[in-house]
Every structure is written in structure tokens, then in C-alpha cells.
N, C-alpha and C positions, 0 to 999 in steps of 0.2 A: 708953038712954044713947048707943051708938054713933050712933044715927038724929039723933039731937038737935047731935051734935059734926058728921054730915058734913055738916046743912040749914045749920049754923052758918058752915061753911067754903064751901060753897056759894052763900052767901048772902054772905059776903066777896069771895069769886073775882068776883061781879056784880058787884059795889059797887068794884070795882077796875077791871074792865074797862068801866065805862058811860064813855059821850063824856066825861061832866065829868071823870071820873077822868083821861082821855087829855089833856082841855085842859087839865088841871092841871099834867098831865106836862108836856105841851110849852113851858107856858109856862114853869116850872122850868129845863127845858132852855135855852130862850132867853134866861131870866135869865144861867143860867151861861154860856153861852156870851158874853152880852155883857160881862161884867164878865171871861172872858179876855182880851177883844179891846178892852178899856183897860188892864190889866194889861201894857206898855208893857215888853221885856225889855231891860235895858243893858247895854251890852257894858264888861269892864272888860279895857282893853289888856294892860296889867300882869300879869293873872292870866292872857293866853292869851301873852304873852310868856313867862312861866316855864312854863307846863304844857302849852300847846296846840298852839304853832305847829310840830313836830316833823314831825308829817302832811304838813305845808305845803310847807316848806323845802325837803324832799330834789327835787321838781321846780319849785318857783315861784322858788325864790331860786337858783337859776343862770338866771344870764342869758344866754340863745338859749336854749337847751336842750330840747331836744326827746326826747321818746320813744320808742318800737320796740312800745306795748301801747295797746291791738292795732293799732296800725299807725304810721307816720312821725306824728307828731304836733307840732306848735309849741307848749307848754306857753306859756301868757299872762303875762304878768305883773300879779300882784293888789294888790300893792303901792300906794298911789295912787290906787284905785279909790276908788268910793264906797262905803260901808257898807251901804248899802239894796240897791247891785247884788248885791254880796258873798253877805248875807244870802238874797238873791232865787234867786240862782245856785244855792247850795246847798241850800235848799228845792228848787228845780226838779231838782236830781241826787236830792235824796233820794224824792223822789215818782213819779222813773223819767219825766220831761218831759223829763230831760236826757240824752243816753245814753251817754257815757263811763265804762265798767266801773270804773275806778282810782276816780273820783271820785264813782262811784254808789256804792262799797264805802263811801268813804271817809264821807260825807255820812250814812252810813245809819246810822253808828256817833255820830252828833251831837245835840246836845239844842240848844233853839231857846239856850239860855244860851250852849253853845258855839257858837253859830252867831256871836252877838251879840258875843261875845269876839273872834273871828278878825275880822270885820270892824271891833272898834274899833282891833286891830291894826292890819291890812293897809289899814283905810280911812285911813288918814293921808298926807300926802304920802311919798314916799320919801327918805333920805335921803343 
């Protein structure tokens, strides 16, 4: 009986590992991946004006305002930008493209939802 259960399993483990098995996966994979990459994330102002923007404010909403970490810095103002930079920008800190420590931390702690939020905030004109 043992011999019969591991020819059994044996016999699985192949049938999982053959090419077909593999194109099957991948194409799986690339199903899902494509149907993230219409899955389209909306940012809702509102909801990062009450919960989100807290992050944001202590250096982007003074204006000149500049830093001491780690070095003399000119904090930008994001207000007014575009949405797509916004989003873009913090993607690129969160993946380590961008190398600002505050903003590396900061971006690392964000889901693409809160990304999409701060930008439908900050992407507006200012007022």
C-alpha cells in the first residue's frame, strides 16, 4: 500500500511539473495580471482629506519650508500637481527609484488606494 500511495504522488508531482502544467500556470498568471492592470484605482479626495493627508501637511503645506533631514532641503509643493505625477512620484519612493529617507519611509507605508487618494487630493488646483 505505501508503494502504491508514493507511485501515486509521484506520478502527480510529474503531471504538475510537465511544460503544459507550466503554460498553464503562466498563462493564469497573465490572466491575472491583466485584469489587475484594468482594475483602474480611484482616488477619493474626501476620504484622504479626513484620514490621509496628516503625512503630507507637516512639510508640503508650509510654504518655502524646507528641511534639516538629511540635509538643507526645499520641500516642493504638491498641491496643484497632476495626479498621475503624484501617484508616479510615490511609487518611485516606494520602490527605492527615489532616494529621500522621509519619503521613502513615508510611501513604504501606502497602498496603491492611498496613493490614489492623496493624489485626488493634492491633484487639484490649490486654493
Amino acid at each position: 500500500m505505501p508503494i502504491q500511495i508514493f507511485t501515486l504522488l509521484l506520478a502527480a508531482g510529474i503531471a504538475l511539473t510537465s511544460p503544459a502544467a507550466f503554460a498553464q500556470q503562466k498563462k493564469a498568471l497573465a490572466s491575472s495580471k491583466a485584469k489587475a492592470a484594468e482594475t483602474k484605482v480611484v482616488g477619493d479626495a474626501d476620504l484622504a482629506h479626513r484620514n490621509k493627508i496628516a503625512m503630507c501637511i507637516g512639510c508640503h503645506g508650509i510654504p518655502g519650508y524646507k528641511t534639516a533631514f538629511p540635509e538643507v532641503y526645499h520641500v516642493p509643493r504638491i498641491a496643484g500637481q497632476q495626479p498621475a505625477y503624484i501617484v508616479n512620484a510615490l511609487k518611485a519612493y516606494k520602490a527605492g527609484e527615489r532616494s529621500h529617507p522621509s519619503m521613502r519611509g513615508i510611501a513604504a507605508s501606502l497602498s496603491d488606494q492611498d496613493m490614489a487618494d492623496l493624489a485626488a487630493y493634492y491633484g487639484v488646483p490649490a486654493k
